[in-house]
MIMIFI-841978 format. One record per residue (C-alpha): residue number from 1; residue in one letter; x negated, y, z negated. Coordinates in nm, 2 decimals. Layout:
BEGIN
+-----+-----+--------+--------+--------+
|   n | res |     xx |     yy |     zz |
+-----+-----+--------+--------+--------+
| NUM |   a |      X |      Y |      Z |
...
+-----+-----+--------+--------+--------+
END
This chain:
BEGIN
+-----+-----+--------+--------+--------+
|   n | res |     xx |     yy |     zz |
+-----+-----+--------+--------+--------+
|   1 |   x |  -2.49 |  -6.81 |   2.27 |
|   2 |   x |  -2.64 |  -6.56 |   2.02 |
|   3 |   x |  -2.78 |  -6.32 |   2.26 |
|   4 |   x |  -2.43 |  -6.36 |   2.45 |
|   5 |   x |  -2.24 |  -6.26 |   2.09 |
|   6 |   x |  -2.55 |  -5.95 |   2.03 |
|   7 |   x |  -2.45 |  -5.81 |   2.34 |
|   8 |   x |  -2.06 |  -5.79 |   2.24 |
|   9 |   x |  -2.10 |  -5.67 |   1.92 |
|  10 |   x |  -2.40 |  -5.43 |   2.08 |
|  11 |   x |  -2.09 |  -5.36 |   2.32 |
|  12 |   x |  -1.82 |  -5.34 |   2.04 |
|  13 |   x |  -2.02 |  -5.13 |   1.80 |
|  14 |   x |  -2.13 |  -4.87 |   2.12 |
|  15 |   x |  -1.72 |  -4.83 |   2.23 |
|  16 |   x |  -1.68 |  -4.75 |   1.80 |
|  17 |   x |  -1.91 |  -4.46 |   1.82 |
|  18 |   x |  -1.80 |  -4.34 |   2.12 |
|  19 |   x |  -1.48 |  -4.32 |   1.93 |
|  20 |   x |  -1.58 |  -4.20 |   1.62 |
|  21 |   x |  -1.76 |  -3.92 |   1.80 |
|  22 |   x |  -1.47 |  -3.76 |   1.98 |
|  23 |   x |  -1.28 |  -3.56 |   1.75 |
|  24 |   x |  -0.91 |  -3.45 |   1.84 |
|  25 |   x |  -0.81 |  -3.12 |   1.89 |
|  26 |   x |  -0.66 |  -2.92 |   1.59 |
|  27 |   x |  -0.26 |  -2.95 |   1.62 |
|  28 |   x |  -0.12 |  -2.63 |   1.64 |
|  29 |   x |   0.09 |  -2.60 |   1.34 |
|  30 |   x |   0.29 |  -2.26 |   1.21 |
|  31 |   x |   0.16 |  -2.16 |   0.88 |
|  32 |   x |   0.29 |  -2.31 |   0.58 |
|  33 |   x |   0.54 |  -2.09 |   0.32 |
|  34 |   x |   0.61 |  -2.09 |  -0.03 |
|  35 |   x |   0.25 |  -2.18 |  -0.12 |
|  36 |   x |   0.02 |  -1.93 |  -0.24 |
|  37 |   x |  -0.18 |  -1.73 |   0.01 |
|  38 |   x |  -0.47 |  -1.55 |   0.12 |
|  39 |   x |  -0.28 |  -1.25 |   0.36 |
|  40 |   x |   0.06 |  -1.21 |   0.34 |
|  41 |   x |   0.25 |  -0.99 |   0.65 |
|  42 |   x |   0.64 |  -0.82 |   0.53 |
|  43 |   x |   0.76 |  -0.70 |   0.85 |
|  44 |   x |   1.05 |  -0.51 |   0.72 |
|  45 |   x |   0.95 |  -0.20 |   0.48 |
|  46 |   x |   1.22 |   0.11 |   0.42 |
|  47 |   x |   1.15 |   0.44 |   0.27 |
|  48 |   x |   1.34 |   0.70 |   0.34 |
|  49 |   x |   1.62 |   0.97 |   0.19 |
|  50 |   x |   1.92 |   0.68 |   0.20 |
|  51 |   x |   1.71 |   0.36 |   0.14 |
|  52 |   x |   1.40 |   0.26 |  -0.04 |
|  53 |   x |   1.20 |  -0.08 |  -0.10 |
|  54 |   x |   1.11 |  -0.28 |  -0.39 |
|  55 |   x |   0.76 |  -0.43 |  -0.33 |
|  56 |   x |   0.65 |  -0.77 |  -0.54 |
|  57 |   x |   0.34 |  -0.99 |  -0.55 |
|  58 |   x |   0.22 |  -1.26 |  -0.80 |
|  59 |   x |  -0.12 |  -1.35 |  -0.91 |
|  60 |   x |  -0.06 |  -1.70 |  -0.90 |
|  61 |   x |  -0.46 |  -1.81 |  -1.03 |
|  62 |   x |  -0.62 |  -1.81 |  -1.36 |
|  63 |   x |  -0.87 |  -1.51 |  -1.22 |
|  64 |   x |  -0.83 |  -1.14 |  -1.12 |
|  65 |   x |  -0.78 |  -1.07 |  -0.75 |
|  66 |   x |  -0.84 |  -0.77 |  -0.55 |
|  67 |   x |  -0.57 |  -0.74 |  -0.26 |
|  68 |   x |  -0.62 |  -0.47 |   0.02 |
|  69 |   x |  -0.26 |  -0.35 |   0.14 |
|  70 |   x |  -0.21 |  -0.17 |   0.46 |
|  71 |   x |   0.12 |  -0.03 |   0.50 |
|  72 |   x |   0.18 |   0.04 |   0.87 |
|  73 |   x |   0.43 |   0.27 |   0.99 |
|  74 |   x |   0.66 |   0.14 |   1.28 |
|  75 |   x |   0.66 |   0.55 |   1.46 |
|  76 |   x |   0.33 |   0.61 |   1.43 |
|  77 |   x |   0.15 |   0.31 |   1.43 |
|  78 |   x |  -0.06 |   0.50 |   1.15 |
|  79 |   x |  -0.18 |   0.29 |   0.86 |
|  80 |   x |  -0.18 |   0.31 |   0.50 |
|  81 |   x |  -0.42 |   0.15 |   0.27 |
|  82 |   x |  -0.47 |   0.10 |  -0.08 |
|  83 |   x |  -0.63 |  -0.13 |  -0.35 |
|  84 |   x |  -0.41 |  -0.36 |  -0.58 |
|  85 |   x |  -0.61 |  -0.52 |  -0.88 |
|  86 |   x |  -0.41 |  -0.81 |  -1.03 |
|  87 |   x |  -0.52 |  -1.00 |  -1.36 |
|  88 |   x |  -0.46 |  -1.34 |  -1.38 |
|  89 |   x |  -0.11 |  -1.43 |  -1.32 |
|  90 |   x |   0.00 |  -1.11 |  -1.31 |
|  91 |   x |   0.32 |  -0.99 |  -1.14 |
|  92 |   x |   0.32 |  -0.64 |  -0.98 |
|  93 |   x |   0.63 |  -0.46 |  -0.85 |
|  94 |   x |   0.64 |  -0.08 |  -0.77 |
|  95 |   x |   0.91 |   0.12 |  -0.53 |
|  96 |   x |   0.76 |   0.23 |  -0.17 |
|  97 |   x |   0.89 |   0.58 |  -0.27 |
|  98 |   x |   0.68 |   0.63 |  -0.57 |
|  99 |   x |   0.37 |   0.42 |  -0.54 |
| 100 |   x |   0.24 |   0.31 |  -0.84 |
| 101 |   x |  -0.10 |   0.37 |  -1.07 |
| 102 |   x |  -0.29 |   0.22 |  -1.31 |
| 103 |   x |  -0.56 |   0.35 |  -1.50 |
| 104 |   x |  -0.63 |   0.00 |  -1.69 |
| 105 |   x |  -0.65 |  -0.21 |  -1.34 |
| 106 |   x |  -0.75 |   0.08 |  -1.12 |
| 107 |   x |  -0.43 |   0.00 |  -0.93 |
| 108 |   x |  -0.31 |   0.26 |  -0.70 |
| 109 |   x |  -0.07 |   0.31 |  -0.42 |
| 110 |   x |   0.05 |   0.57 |  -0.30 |
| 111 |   x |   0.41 |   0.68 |  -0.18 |
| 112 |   x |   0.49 |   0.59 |   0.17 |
| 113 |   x |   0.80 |   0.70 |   0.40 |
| 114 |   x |   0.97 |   0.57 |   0.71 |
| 115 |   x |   1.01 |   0.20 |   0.82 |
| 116 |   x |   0.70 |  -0.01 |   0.93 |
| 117 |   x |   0.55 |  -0.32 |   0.79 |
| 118 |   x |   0.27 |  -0.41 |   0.50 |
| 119 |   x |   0.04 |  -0.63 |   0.50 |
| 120 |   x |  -0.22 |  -0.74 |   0.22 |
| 121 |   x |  -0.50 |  -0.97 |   0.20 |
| 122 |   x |  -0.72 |  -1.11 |  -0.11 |
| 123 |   x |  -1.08 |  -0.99 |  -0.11 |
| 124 |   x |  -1.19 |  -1.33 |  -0.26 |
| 125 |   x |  -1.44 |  -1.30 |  -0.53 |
| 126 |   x |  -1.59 |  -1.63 |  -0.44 |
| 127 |   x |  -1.60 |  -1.80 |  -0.13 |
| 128 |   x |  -1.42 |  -2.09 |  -0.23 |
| 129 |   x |  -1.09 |  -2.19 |  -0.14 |
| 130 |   x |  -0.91 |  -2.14 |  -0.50 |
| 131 |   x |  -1.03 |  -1.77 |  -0.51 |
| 132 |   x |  -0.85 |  -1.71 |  -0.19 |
| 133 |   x |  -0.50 |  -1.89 |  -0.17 |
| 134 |   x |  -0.36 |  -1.69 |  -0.50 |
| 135 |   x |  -0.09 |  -1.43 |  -0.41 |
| 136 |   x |   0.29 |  -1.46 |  -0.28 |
| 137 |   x |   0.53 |  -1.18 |  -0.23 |
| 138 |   x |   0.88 |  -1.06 |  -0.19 |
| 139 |   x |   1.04 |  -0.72 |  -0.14 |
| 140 |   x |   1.40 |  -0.61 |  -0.13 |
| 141 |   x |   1.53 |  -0.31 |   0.06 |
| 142 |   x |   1.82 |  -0.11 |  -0.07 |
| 143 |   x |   2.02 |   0.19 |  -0.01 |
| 144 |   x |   2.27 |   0.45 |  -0.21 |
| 145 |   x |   2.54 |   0.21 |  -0.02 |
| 146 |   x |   2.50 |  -0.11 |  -0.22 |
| 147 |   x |   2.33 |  -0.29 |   0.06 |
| 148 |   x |   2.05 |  -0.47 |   0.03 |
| 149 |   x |   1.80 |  -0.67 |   0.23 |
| 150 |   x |   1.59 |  -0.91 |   0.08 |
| 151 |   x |   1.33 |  -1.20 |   0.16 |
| 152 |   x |   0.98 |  -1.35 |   0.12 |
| 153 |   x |   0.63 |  -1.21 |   0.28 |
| 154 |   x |   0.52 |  -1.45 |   0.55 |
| 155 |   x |   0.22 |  -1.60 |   0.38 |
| 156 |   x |  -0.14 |  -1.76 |   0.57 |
| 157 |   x |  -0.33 |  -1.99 |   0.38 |
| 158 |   x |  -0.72 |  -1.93 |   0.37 |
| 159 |   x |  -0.82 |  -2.28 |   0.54 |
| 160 |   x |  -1.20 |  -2.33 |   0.49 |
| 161 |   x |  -1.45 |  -2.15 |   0.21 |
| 162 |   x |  -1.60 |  -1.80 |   0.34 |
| 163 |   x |  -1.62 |  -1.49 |   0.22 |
| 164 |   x |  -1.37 |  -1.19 |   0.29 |
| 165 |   x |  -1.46 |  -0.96 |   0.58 |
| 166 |   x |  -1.16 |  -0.76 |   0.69 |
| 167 |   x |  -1.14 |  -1.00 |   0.98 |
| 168 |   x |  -0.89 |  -1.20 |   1.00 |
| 169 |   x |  -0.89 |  -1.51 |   1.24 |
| 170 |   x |  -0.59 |  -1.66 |   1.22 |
| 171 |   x |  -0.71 |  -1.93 |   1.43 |
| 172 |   x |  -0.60 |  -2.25 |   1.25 |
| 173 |   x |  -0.95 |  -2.33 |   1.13 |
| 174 |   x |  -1.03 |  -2.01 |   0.90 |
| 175 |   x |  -0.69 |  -1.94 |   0.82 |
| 176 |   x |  -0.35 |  -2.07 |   0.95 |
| 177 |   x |  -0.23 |  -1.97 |   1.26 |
| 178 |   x |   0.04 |  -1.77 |   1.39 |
| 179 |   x |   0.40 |  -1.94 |   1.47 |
| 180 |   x |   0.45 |  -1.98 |   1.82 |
| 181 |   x |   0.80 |  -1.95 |   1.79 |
| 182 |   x |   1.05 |  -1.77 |   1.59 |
| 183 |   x |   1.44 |  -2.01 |   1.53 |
| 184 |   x |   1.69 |  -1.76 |   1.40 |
| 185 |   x |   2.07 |  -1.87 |   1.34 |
| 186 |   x |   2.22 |  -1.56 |   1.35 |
| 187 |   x |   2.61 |  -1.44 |   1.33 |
| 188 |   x |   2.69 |  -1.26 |   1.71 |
| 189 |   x |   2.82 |  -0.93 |   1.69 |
| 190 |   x |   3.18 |  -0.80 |   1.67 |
| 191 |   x |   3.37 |  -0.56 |   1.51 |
| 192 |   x |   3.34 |  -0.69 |   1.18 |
| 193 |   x |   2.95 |  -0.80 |   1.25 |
| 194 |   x |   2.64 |  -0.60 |   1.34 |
| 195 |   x |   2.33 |  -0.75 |   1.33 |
| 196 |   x |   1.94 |  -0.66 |   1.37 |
| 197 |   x |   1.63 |  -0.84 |   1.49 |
| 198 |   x |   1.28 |  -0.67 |   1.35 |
| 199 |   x |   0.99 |  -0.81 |   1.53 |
| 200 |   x |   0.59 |  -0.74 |   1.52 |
| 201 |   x |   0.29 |  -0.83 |   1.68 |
| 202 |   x |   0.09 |  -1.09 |   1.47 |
| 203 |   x |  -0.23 |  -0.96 |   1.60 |
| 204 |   x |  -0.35 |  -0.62 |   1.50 |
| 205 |   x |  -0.64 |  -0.43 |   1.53 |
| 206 |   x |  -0.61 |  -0.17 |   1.23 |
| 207 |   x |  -0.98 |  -0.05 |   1.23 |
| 208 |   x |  -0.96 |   0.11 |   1.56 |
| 209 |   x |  -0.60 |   0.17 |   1.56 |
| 210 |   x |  -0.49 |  -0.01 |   1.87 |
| 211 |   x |  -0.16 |  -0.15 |   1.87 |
| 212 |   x |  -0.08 |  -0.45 |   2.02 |
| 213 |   x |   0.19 |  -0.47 |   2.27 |
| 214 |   x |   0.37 |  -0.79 |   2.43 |
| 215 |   x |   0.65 |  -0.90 |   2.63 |
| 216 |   x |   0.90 |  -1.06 |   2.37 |
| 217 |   x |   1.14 |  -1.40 |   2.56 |
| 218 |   x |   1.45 |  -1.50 |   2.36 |
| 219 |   x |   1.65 |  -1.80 |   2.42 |
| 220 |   x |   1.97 |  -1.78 |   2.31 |
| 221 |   x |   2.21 |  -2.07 |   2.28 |
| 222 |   x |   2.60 |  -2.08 |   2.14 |
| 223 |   x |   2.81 |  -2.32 |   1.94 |
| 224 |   x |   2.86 |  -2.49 |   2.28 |
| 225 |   x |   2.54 |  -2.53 |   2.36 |
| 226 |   x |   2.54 |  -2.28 |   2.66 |
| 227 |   x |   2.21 |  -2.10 |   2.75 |
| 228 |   x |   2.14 |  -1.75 |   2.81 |
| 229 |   x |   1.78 |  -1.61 |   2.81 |
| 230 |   x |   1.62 |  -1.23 |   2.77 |
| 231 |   x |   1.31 |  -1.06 |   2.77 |
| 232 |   x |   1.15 |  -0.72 |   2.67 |
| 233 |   x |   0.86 |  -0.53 |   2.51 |
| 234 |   x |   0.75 |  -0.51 |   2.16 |
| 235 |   x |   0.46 |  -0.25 |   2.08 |
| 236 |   x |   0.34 |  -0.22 |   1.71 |
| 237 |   x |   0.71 |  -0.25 |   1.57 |
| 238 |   x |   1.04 |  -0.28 |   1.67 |
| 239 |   x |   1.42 |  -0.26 |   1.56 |
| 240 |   x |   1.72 |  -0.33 |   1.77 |
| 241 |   x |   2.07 |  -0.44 |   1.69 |
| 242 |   x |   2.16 |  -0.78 |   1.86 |
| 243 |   x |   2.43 |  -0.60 |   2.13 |
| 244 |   x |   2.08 |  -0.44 |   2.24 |
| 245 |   x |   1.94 |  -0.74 |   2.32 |
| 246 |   x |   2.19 |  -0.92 |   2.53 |
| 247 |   x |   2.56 |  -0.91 |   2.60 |
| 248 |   x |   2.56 |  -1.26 |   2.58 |
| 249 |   x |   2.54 |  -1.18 |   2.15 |
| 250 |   x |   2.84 |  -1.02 |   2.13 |
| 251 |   x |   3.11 |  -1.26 |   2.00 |
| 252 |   x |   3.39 |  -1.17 |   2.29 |
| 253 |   x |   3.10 |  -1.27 |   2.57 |
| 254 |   x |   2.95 |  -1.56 |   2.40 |
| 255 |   x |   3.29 |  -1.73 |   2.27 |
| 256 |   x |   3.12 |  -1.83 |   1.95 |
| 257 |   x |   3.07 |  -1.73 |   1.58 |
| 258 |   x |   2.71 |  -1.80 |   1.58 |
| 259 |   x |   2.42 |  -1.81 |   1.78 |
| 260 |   x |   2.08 |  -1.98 |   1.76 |
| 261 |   x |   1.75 |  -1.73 |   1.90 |
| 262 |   x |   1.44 |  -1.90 |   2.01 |
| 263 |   x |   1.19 |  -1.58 |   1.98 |
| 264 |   x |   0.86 |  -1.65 |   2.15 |
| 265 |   x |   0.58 |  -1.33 |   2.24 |
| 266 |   x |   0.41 |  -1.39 |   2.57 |
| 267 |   x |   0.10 |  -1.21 |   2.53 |
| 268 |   x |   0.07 |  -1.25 |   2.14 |
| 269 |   x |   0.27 |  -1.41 |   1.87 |
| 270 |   x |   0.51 |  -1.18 |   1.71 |
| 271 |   x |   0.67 |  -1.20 |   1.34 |
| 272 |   x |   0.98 |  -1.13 |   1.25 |
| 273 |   x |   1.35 |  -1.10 |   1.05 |
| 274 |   x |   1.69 |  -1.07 |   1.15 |
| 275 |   x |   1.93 |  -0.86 |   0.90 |
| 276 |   x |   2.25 |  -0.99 |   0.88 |
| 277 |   x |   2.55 |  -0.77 |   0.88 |
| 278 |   x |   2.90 |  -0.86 |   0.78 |
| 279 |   x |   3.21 |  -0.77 |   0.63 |
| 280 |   x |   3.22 |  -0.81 |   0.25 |
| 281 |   x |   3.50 |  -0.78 |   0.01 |
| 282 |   x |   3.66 |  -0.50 |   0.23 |
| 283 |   x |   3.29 |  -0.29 |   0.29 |
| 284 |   x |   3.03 |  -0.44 |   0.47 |
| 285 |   x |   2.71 |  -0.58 |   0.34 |
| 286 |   x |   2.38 |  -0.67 |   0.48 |
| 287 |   x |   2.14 |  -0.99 |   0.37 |
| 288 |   x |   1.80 |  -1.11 |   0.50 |
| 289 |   x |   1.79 |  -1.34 |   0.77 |
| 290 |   x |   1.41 |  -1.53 |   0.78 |
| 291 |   x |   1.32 |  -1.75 |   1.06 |
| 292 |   x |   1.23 |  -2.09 |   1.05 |
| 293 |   x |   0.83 |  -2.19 |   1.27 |
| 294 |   x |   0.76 |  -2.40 |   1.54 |
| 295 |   x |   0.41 |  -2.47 |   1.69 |
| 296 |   x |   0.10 |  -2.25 |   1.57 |
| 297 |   x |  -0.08 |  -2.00 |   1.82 |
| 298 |   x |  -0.43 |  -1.83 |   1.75 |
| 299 |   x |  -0.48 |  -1.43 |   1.64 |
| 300 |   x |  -0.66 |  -1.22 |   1.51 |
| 301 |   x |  -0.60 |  -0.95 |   1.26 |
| 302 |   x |  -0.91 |  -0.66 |   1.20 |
| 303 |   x |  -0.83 |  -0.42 |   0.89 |
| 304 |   x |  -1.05 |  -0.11 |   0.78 |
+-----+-----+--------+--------+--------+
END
């Protein structure tokens, strides 16, 4: 009877090491917002004659930070890049137009024109996690008309201790993954709507300047729950109203108000932001439209 009761708990205790040993995949999850990051993406920036940007970010830690900003123009697929020094919990803001230095914090960046996207990462001065996840960000675009576009940088938590290299793997282990998908509510268009969608790669390879390029698939679905689906290519950046996208977003085709957009990239995750246009108080005005995530996919972002 004992050796019979040794061999089932010989048995018992083999099947709970088995189990113990296999270790479950990593969910793929979209990267938390509203917390404090470690690289932060804005995909909409505006500089030009008629409009101009407002750029914020927050120290939110006890210690000073050194961010690396790349702004990256949509036409040229050029970069920008520039140093920001932040003490702690230090608030920045400066205009895209003028750029901004600081002989105290050795801050400077420069003026930069056109549309494109920024993106800026903490060069941790530790490895450890706190000296990483520190910054959040928000800009607000605005023009001689009284419109204005606001919203929050998409923000990726630094996930395990490390030191900064300028490559990013945004992998769901070192830092948060990308979102596999993109949910916009957006209002279709009509004569007293006009809408945009801005979308970018999440991947980028800014040290040897290659832009990344991928097929783009929307879903779109109406107030009755009717389906209609489109595809086409993003490289680096791209802006298009909604009527460009499909005729199914115009209001007289799809018979609704609203629409929902599933956005999804094929060959790499994109980011993105809808600007809302509408009629207001007799002019019309414009607001920012960010998505909601779903799912996580892997990327990887390499800056000079």
């Amino acid at each position: 009877m004992k050796t019979g009761l040794r061999r089932v708990s010989i048995c018992v205790a083999a099947l709970i090491g088995a189990l113990c040993s296999w270790v479950a995949p990593t969910a793929a999850v979209p990267p938390a917002q509203r917390v404090p990051s470690a690289y932060l993406v804005f995909p909409f920036i505006e500089s030009t004659g008629f409009r101009d940007t407002r750029i914020q970010l927050v120290n939110l830690s006890g210690d000073f930070q050194t961010v690396h900003c790349f702004f990256v123009n949509g036409e040229s697929w050029l970069e920008i890049g520039f140093i920001v020094s932040l003490t702690p919990y230090q608030p920045l803001s400066w205009l895209a137009s003028s750029g901004l230095f600081d002989n105290t914090s050795g801050t400077a960046a420069p003026p930069f024109f056109g549309q494109g996207e920024l993106k800026c990462a903490v060069a941790a001065p530790r490895p450890e996690l706190q000296f990483h996840n520190t910054i959040q960000g928000r800009v607000t675009v605005f023009g001689l008309d009284g419109q204005t576009v606001s919203y929050g940088a998409v923000g990726f938590q630094r996930l395990t201790d490390g030191d900064y290299t300028g490559v990013l793997a945004l992998n769901g282990s070192t830092y948060a993954q990308c979102p596999r998908r993109l949910h916009f509510d957006v209002v279709t268009e009509s004569p007293m709507s006009s809408s945009e969608i801005i979308l970018v790669p999440c991947p980028q390879d800014l040290l040897l300047q290659i832009p990344t390029t991928t097929t783009v698939q929307i879903l779109i679905i109406n107030e009755f729950e009717q389906q209609f689906s489109t595809s086409y290519s993003v490289t680096c950046y791209d802006r298009r109203s909604l009527s460009e996208i499909a005729d199914t977003l115009n209001r007289s085709t799809a018979g609704t108000d609203t629409a929902q957009l599933i956005v999804r990239g094929v060959g790499a995750p994109v980011l993105g932001l809808v600007i809302d246009g509408v009629s207001l108080l007799g002019g019309f005005g414009t607001a920012g439209n960010e998505p909601s995530f779903a799912g996580g996919r892997s990327a990887t972002v390499i800056l000079p």
